[in-house]
Every structure is written in C-alpha cells, then in structure tokens.
C-alpha positions as CSV (number, residue, x, y, z in Angstrom):
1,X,49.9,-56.4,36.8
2,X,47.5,-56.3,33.5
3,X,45.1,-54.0,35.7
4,X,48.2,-52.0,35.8
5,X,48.9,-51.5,32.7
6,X,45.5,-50.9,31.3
7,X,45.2,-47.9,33.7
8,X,48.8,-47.0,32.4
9,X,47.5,-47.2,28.6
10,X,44.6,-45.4,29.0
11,X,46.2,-42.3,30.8
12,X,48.6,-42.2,27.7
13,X,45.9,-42.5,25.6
14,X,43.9,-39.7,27.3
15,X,47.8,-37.6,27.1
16,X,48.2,-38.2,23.6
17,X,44.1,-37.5,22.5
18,X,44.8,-34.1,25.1
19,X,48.0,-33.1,22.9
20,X,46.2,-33.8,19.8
21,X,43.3,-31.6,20.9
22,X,45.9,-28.9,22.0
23,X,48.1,-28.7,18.7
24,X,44.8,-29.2,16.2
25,X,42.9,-25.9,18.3
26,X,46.7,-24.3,17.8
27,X,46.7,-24.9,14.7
28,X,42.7,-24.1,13.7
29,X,43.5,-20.8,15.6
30,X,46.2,-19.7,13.4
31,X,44.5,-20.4,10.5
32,X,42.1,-18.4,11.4
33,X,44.4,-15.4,12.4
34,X,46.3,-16.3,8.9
35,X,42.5,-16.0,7.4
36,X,41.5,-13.0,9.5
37,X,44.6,-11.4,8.4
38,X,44.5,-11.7,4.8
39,X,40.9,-10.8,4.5
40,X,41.7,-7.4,5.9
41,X,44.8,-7.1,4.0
42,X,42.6,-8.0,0.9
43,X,40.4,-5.2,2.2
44,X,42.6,-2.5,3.2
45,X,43.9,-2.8,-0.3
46,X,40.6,-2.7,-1.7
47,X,40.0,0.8,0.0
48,X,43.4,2.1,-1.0
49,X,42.4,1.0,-4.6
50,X,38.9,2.8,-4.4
51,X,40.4,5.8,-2.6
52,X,43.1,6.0,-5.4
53,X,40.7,5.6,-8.7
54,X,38.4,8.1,-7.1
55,X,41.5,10.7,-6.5
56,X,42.6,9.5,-10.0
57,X,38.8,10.6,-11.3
58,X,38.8,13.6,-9.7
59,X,42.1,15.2,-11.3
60,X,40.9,13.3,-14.2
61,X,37.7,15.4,-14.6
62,X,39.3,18.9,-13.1
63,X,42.0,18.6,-16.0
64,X,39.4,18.0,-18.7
65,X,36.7,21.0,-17.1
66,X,36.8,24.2,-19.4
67,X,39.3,26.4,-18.0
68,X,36.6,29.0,-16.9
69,X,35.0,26.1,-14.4
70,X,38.2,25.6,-13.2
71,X,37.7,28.7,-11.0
72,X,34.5,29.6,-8.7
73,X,31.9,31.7,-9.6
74,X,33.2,34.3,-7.2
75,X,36.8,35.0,-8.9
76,X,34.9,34.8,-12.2
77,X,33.2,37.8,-11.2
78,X,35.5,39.5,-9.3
79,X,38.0,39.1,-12.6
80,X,35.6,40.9,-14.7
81,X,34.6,44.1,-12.1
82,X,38.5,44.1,-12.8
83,X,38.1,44.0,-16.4
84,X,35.6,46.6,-16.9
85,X,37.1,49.1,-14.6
86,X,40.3,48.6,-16.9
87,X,38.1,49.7,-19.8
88,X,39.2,52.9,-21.5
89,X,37.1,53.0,-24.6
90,X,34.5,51.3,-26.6
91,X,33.3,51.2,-30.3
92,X,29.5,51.0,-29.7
93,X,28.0,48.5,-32.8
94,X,24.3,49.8,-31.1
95,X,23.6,52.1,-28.8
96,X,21.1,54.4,-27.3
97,X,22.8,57.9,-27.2
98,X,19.9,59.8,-25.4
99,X,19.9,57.3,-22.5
100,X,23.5,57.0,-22.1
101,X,23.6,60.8,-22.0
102,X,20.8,60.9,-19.6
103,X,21.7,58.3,-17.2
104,X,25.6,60.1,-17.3
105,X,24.3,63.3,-16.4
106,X,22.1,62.0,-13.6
107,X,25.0,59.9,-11.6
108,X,27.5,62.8,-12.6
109,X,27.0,65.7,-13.7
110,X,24.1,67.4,-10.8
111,X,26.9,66.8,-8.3
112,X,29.3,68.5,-10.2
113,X,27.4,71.4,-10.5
114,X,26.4,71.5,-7.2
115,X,30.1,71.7,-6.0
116,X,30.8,74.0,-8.1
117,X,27.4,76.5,-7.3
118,X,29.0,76.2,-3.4
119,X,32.3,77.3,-4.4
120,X,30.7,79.7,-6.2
121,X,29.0,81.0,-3.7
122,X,31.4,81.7,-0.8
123,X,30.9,78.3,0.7
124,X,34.4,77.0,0.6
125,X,38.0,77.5,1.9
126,X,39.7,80.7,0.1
127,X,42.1,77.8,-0.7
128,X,39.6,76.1,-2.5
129,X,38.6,79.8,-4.0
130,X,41.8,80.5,-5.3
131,X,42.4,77.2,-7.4
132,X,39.0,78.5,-9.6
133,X,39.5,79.6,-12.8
134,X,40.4,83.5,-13.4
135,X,37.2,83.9,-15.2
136,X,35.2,83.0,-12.1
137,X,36.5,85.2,-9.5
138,X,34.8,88.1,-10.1
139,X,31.5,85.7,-10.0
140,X,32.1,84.8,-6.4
141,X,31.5,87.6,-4.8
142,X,28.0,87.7,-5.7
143,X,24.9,85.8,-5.2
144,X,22.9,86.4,-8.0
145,X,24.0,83.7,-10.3
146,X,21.7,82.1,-11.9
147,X,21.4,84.1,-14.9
148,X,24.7,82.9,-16.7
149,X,25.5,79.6,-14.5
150,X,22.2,78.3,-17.1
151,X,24.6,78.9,-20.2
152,X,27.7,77.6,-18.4
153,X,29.5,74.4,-20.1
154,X,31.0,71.9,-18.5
155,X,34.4,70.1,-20.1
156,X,32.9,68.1,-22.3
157,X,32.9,64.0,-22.5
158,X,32.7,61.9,-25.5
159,X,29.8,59.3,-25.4
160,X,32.1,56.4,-25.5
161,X,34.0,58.0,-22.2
162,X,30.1,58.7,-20.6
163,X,29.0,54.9,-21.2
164,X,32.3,54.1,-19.9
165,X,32.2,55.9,-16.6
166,X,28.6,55.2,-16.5
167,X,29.0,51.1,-16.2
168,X,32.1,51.2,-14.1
169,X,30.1,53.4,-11.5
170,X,26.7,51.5,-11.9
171,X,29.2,47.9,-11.3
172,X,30.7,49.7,-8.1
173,X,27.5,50.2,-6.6
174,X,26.3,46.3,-7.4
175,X,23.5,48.1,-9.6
176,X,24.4,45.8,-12.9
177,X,24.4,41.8,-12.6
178,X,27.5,40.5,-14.0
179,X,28.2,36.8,-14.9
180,X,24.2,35.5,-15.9
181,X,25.7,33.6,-18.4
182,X,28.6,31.9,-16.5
183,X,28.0,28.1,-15.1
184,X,27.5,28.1,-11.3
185,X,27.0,24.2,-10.6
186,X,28.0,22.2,-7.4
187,X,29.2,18.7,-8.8
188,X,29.8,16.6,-5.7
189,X,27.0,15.0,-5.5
190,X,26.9,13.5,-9.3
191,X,30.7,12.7,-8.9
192,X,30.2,10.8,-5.6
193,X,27.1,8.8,-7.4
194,X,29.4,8.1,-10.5
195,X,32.0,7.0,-8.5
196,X,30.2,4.5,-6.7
197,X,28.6,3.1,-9.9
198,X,32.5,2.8,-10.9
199,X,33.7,1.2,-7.8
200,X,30.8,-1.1,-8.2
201,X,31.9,-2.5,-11.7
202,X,35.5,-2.4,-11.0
203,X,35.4,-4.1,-7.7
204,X,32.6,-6.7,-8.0
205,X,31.4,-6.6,-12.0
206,X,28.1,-5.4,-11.4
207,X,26.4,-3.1,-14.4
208,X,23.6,-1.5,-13.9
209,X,20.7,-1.1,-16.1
210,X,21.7,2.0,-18.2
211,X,18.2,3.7,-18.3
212,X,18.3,3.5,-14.5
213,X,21.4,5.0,-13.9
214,X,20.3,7.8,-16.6
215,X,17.2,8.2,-14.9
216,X,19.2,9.3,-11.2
217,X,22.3,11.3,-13.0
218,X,19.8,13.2,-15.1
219,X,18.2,14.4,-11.5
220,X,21.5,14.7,-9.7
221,X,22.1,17.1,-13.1
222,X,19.5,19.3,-12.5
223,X,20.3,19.2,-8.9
224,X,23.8,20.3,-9.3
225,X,22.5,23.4,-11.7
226,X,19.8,24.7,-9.1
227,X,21.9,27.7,-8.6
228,X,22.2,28.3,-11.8
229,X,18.5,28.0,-13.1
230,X,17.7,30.2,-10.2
231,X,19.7,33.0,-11.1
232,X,18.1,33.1,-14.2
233,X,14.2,33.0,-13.1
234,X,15.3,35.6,-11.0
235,X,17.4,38.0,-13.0
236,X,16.2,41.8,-13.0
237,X,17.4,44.8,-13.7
238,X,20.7,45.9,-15.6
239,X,23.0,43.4,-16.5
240,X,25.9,42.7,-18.3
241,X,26.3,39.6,-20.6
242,X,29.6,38.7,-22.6
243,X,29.5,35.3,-24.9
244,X,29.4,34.3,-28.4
245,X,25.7,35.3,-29.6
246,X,24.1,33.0,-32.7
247,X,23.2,36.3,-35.3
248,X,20.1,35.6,-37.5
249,X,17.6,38.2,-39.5
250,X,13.6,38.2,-39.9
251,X,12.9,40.9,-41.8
252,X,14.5,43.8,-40.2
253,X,15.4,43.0,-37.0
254,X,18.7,41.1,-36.2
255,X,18.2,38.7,-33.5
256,X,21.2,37.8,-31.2
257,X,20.7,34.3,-29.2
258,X,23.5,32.9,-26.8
259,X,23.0,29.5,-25.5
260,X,23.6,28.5,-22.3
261,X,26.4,26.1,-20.6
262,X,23.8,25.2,-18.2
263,X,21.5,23.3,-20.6
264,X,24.2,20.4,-20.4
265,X,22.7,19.7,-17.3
266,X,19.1,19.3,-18.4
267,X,17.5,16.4,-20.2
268,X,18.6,16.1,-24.0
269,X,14.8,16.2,-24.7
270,X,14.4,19.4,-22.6
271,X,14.2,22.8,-24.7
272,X,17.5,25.0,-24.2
273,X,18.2,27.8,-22.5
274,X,18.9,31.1,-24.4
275,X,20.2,34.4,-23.5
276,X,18.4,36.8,-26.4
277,X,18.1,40.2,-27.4
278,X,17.1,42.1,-30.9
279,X,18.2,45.4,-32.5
280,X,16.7,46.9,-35.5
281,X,18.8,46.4,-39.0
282,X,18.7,50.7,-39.1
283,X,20.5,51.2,-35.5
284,X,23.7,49.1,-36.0
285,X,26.2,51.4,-36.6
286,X,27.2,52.1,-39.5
287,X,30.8,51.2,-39.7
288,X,29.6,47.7,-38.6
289,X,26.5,47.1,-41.0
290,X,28.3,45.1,-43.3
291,X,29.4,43.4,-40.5
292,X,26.0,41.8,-39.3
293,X,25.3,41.2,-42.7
294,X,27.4,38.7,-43.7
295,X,27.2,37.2,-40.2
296,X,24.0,35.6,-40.5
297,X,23.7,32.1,-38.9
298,X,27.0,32.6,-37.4
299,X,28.0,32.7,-33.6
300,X,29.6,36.7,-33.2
301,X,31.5,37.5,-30.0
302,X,29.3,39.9,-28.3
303,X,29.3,42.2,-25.6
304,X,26.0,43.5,-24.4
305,X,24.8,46.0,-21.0
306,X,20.7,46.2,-21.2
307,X,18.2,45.4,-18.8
308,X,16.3,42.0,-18.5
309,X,13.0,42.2,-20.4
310,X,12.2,38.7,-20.0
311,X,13.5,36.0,-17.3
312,X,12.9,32.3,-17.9
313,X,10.1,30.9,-16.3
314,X,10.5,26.6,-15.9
315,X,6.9,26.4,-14.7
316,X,5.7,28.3,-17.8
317,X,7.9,26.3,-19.8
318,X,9.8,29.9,-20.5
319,X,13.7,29.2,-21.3
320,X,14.2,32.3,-23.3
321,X,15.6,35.6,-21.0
322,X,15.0,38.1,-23.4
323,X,17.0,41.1,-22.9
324,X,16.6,44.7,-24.0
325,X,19.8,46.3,-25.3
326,X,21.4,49.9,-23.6
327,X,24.7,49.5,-25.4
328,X,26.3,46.0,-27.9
329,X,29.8,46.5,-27.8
C-alpha cells in the first residue's frame, strides 16, 4: 500500500513540475512576443519620427532658399531668353557704336541686300515684282545695277533697335551664354549628411566634434557647387551677365565687380569669386556720368553683354572672370 502511494506521489509530482514547466515557457514566450513587439513598435516610431523631421527639414530649407533657387537652372534661363526677346529698347550707359553697327550689319543687313539684288534682277515671282516700290520698277528690267544699288539706303535703324535685334538673334542661335552668374548647385548630398548628423543628436544624443563635421560639409560644399565652378573655368565667348555690380574708381577707369552666390560654398578662408569688367570714366554716357560718380563703393544694378576676357582658373589660384564690355545697360 505505501509502495503504492509513493509511485502515486511521484507521478503527481512529475504532473505538477510538467504543468509548471508548460505555463512558465507560456508565459517566458509571451514576454518575449510582448518584448519583440514593443521594440519594433519603439522602432517603427523611431523611423516615422526620422522620416518626418527630415520631410520637416526639407520644406524647412526650400521655404527659406532665395526665391531664384527655388527654380532650376533650366527655367532660370529659359525665363530670361524670354525676357530679352521681350526687350524693345535700351538706354546704353556704355557702348561701342562701331561694333554694334558692324556686327548688325553682318547678321542682317548682307542678306537683305541680297534679297533685294534677286528681286531686282528678274529672279522672283512677278508677284513678288509687283509689291516693289514704284521707284524700282523701271530698275528691274536691267542688269546693269551696280552703279546706283552702291548709293542705295536701306530704312534706317536706331542703334538702340540694332543692339536689340542683334542680342535677341545672337541668344537664338545659342551664340551668347546666359546665366554665368546664377547658382547651379546639387544639395542632396550635404542635406542627406546634415540630416544624419541631426538624427544622430536627436535620437541618441551624440555631438560630434564641430571641426570634424566642418571639415566633411566644407567638401560636401564644394562638391555640391562643381557645376557651378565649372562653368566658370570654362566660360568663353559672348555672354550676358545681370546682377548688382560693387562700382569703385582708380584714376580713370571705373571698375564694376559682382560677387558670386557661389562663394557661399567655398571655405570662409578661400578668396571670392568675382564677375568684373572696367570702362573708362570718358565713355559712360553722358546723361549717366553723374551717375557713376556718386556711386562709388556702392553695389549698382547692372546689365552687361561683352565677351569673357578672363575665366577663373582654381589651379592658378584665378577667381576673377574678367570681362570685356560690348554694351552696360
């Protein structure tokens, strides 16, 4: 009977340890799912929180950009082809009469008499024939022209309405750069690196030695501006440049400097990038002498077409693109 009952207490003690095992596994197990589930909670709301300070950042830095970098490079340009074709006149502060009136009569004015020579010479439609002037007809007839088509005048143009027609043709034909002095940066790389550096302090209180993190966005700077620097070591040829221009004197030469957007990209120690060009104190126009006079060391809205003299050169430590003036307007 006791041999019975031993074996009887020892099977409910094995039931009872089983049970025990069971319910404390049970129970370890959801603890762990309970754990498992929080910590990915706690991270899927750590990712939301990143992704929405980041988006936050973003519309953050787009609403406090200049409202010219709020468009691309592209529509910049495109807006001012637009703008100068819309141009009726100018009121030239400098320009150089004999080459406007040489480069006018070059891209206009041969074709125009060549037209006319072939009308003139029986090489048309009588349509087209009949639409001359009175005073030609009698000219048609005959070949010998020469003598008086040397003494025959053209309608004549105003120098403000050549220049005009001049740059709007030489822009159509992509012969004039427009937008040197615009800033053509790709930031994503700098704003991903400063948003990590952010998400590193907000999430887990690490700062980072100042110096150091200089040291990378000072690079990622330069980076972001390649396009930019590059178009400027490798500007030639006409351009137009539009900007406020620093005016200062040396004995009789007004010099005109525009600084650069871009040079907020380089290291403050770095020299800046300038956009120059100098006109003699005796070829301002008059009406606008007084005007440059009184506007030394003072930043002038400006307006200049001229070809590039000068492009900056890093590796010769050249930051100056020195430009030599057609027209300031």
């Amino acid at each position: 009977m006791g041999s019975i009952l031993t074996s009887w207490s020892w099977l409910l003690v094995l039931i009872i340890g089983s049970l025990t095992v069971i319910v404390a596994g049970l129970r370890i197990f959801g603890i762990y799912r309970r754990y498992r589930f929080r910590r990915l909670s706690k991270f899927e709301r750590y990712f939301r929180r990143q992704e929405r300070l980041y988006d936050e950042m973003r519309y953050r830095e787009q609403a406090e950009r200049p409202e010219s970098q709020k468009k691309t490079i592209a529509e910049i340009i495109e807006e001012k082809k637009e703008r100068f074709s819309d141009v009726t006149s100018v009121s030239f502060q400098f320009v150089d009469k004999d080459e406007i009136e040489s480069f006018y009569n070059d891209t206009f004015r041969e074709p125009t008499i060549e037209s006319l020579i072939s009308e003139m010479t029986g090489e048309v439609t009588g349509e087209v024939k009949g639409g001359l002037p009175k005073i030609l007809e009698s000219k048609i007839g005959g070949r010998d022209i020469g003598k008086w088509i040397s003494t025959m005048k053209l309608p004549g143009t105003s120098l403000s309405g050549m220049f005009i027609k001049y740059q709007r043709e030489a822009i159509r034909r992509d012969e004039v750069t427009l937008g040197l002095e615009e800033l053509d940066v790709e930031l994503n790389e700098l704003q991903e690196f400063d948003s990590a550096i952010e998400n590193l302090k907000t999430s887990f209180g690490l700062d980072i030695e100042p110096t150091i993190l200089e040291t990378y966005r000072s690079k990622l700077r330069q980076k972001a501006a390649e396009t930019t620097f590059a178009k400027l070591e490798g500007a030639t040829g006409w351009v137009v440049i539009e900007g406020k221009f620093l005016i200062s004197k040396k004995e009789n030469i007004y010099d005109c400097s525009l600084t650069h957007p871009v040079n907020e990209f380089l290291p403050p120690d770095e020299k800046k990038i300038e956009i120059t060009f100098s006109l003699p104190v005796e070829s301002i126009e008059p009406r606008y002498a007084g005007n440059y006079a009184g506007s030394e060391g003072r930043m002038i809205p400006l307006r200049v077409f001229g070809k590039v003299w000068r492009p900056i050169d890093r590796n010769a430590n050249v930051w100056e693109l020195q430009i030599t003036p057609l027209v300031v307007y």
